[in-house]
C-alpha positions as CSV (number, residue, x, y, z in Angstrom):
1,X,10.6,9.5,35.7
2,X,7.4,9.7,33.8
3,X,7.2,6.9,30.4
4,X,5.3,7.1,28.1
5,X,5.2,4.6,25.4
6,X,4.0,5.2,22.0
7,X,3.2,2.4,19.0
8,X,2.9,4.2,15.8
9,X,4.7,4.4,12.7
10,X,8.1,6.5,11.6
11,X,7.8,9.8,9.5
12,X,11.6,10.3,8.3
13,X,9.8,14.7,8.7
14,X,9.2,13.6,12.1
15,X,6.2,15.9,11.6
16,X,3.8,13.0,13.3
17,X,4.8,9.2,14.4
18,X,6.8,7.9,16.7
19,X,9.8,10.6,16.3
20,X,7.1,13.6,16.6
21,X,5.9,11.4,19.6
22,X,9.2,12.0,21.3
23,X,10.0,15.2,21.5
24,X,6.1,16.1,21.9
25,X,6.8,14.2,25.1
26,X,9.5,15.7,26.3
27,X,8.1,18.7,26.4
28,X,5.5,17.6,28.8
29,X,8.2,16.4,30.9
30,X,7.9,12.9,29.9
31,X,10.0,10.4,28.4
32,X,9.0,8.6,25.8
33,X,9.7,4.8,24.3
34,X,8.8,4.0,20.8
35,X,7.8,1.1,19.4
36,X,7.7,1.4,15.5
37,X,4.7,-0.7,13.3
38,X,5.4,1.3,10.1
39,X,8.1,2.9,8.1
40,X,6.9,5.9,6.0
41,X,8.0,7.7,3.3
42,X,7.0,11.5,3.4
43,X,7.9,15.0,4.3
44,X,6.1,18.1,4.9
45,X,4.7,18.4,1.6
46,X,3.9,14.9,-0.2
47,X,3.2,11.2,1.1
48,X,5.0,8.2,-0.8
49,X,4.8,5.2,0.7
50,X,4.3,3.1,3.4
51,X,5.6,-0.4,4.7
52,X,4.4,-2.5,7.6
53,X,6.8,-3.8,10.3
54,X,6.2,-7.4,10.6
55,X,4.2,-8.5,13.7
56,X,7.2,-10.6,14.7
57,X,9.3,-7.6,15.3
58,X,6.5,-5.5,16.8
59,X,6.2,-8.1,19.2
60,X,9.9,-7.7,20.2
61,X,9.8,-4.0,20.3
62,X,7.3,-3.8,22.8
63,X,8.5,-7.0,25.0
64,X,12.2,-4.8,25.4
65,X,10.0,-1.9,26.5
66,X,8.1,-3.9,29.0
67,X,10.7,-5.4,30.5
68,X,12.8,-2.2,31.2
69,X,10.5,-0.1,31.6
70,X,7.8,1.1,34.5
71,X,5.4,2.9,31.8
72,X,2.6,5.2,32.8
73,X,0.7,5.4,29.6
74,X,0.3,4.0,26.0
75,X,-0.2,6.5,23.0
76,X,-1.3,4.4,20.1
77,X,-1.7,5.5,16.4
78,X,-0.8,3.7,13.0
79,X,-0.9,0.3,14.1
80,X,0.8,-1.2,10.6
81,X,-1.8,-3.3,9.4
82,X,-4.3,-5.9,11.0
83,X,-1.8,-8.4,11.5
84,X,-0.1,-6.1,14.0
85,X,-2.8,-6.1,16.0
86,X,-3.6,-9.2,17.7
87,X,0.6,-8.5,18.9
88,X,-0.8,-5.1,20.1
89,X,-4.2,-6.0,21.5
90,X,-2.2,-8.9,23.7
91,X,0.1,-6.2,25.2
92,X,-2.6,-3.2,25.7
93,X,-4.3,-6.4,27.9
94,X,-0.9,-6.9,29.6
95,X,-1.5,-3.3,30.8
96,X,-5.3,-2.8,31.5
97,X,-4.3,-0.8,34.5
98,X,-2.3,2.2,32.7
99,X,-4.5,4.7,30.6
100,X,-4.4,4.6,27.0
101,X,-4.7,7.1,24.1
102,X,-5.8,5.7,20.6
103,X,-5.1,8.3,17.8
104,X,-6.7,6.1,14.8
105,X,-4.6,7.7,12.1
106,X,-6.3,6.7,8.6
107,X,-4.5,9.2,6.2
108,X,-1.7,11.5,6.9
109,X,-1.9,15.5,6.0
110,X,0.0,15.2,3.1
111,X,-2.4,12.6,1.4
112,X,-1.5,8.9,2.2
113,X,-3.6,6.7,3.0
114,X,-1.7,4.7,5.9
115,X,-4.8,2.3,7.4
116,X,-8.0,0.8,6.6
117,X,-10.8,0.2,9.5
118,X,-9.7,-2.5,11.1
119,X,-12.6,-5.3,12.1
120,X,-10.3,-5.5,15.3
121,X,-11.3,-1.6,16.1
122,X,-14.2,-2.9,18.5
123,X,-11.6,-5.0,20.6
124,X,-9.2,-2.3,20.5
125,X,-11.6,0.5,21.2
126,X,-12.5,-1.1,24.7
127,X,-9.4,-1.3,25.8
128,X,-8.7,2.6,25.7
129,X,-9.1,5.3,27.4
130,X,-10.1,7.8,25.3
131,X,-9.9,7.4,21.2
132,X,-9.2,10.6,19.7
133,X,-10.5,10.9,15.9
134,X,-10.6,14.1,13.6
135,X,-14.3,14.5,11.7
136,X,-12.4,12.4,8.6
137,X,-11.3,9.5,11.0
138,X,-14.9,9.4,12.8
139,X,-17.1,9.1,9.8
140,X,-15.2,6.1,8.5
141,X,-15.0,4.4,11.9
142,X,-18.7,4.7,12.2
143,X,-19.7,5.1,8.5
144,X,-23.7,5.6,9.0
145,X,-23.3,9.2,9.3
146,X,-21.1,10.4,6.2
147,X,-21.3,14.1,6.7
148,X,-21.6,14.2,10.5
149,X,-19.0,13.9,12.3
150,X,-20.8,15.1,15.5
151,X,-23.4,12.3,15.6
152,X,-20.6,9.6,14.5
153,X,-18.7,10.4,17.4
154,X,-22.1,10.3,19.8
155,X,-23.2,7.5,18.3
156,X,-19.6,6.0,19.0
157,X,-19.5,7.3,22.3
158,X,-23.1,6.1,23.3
159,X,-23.1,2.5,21.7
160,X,-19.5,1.6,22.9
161,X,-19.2,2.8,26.4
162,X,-16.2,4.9,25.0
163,X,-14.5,8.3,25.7
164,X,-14.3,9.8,22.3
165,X,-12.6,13.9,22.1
166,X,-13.5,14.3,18.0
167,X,-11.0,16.9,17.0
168,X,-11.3,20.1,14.9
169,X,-14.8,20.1,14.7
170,X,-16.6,22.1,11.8
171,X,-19.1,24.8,12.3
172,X,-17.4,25.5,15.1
173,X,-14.3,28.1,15.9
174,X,-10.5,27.5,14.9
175,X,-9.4,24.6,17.2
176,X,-12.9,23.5,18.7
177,X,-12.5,19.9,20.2
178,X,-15.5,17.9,21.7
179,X,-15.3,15.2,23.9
180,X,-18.4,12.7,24.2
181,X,-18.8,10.3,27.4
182,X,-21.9,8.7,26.6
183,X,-24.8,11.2,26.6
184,X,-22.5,13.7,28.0
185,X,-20.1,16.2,26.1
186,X,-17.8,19.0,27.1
187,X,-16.3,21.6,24.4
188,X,-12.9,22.5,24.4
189,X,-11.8,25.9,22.4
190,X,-8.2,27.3,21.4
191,X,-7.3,31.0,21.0
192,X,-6.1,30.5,16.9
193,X,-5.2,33.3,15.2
194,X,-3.0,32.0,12.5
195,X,-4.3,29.8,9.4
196,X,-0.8,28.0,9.1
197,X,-1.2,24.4,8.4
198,X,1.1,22.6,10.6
199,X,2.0,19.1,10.1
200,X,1.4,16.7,13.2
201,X,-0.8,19.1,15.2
202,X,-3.8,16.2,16.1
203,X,-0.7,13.5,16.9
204,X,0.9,16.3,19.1
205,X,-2.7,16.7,21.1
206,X,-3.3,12.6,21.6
207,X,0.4,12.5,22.6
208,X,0.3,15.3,25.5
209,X,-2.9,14.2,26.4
210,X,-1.3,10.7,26.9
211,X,1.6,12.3,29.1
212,X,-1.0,14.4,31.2
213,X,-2.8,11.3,32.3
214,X,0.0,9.7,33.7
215,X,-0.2,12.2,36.8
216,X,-3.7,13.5,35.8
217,X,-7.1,10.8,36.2
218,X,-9.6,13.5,35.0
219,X,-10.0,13.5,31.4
220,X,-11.7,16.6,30.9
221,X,-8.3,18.2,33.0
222,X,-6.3,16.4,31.0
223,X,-7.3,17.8,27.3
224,X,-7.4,21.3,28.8
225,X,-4.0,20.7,29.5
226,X,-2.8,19.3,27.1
227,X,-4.5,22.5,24.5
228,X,-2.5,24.8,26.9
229,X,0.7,22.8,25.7
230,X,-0.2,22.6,22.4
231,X,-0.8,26.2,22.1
232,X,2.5,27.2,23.4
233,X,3.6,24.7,20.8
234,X,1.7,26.6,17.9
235,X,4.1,30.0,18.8
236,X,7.1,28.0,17.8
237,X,6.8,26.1,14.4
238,X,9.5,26.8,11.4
239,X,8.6,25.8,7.5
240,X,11.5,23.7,6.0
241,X,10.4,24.3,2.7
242,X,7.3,25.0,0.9
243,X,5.6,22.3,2.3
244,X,3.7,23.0,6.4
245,X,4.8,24.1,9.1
246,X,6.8,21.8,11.6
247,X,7.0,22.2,15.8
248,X,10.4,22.9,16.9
């Protein structure tokens, strides 16, 4: 059985997080274990709050993982707050050999603002596989280039050694993804054809992207994949409310 574990926080919409995680997964053929850093309050159409899980129990969650568990990739997002990191830095080490997925989430859709850049994002950047910001994310992990998100994710790529896909990129068509190695970058595009704002859509990409590279060691393979999926995913979304659009 494929396992995927995923360290992020829990929307009670499970439009994104942990719960969004899951099924995400499981669509991939993959099952998934998650560890919980933070408990949100939100749904499809406002944020409220949000409260760190204490590093203490962090620590816990992912040590009962470990120990039952033969997992073939780490999907990391909201991490909680800096003093969950050291706790998730150690176990990232523990598993050097296993690919990882960093989706830096910063602020959700509906308008929280869940993290702060991290000092720590330098350790935790070269322990990843590929980080995978939107333009927002980008330009406040590398803040010399406010309104370019394109040379913030080169210059990310370049100085770091990192694998960076920088998602939804502007001046580009509906669902345009780049991914920067170095000096290198390959363009990914999606056949949109709807303007409906769903709710999770950049979590769902990290997250199939993650499962794909349990059985897949080309990167480039693995996003196209993982579009493919996310595309079939975009045909079956339902609106609770008045708020966006969720996956099924």
């Amino acid at each position: 059985m494929k396992i995927l574990c995923t360290i992020g926080g829990f929307d009670p919409s499970s439009g994104a997080g942990v719960s969004a995680d899951i099924k995400t997964a499981l669509r991939a053929g993959v099952y998934a274990a998650g560890v919980v850093t933070s408990i949100t309050a939100q749904n499809t159409s406002k944020f409220i709050s949000a409260t760190a899980v204490t590093p203490e129990i962090v620590s816990n969650q992912l040590m009962a993982i470990e120990q039952d568990f033969d997992i073939g990739a780490i999907k990391l997002s909201l991490t909680g707050g800096g003093e969950n990191l050291p706790v998730i830095i150690h176990f990232l080490r523990n598993h050097s050999q296993i690919p990882v997925v960093w989706d830096p989430v910063i602020s959700s859709t509906t308008g929280g603002i869940l993290s702060t850049v991290s000092q720590n994002w330098e350790e935790l950047l070269s322990l990843c596989s590929v980080v995978t910001p939107n333009c927002s994310e980008i330009v406040k992990i590398i803040n010399e280039y406010p309104g370019d998100p394109e040379k913030s994710a080169s210059v990310l790529s370049e100085k770091y050694r990192s694998k960076v896909l920088l998602k939804s990129v502007p001046n580009h068509p509906a669902g345009t993804d780049i991914l920067f190695s170095g000096e290198n970058r390959i363009i990914f595009t999606s056949n949109i054809n709807d303007t409906r704002e769903i709710h999770g859509t950049g979590c769902a990409l990290s997250t199939l992207i993650a499962c794909t590279l349990i059985s897949e060691n080309n990167l480039s393979k693995a996003v196209e994949t993982a579009k493919k999926t996310l595309g079939k995913m975009r045909e079956n979304v339902f609106r609770p409310s008045h708020g966006s659009y969720l996956f099924k």
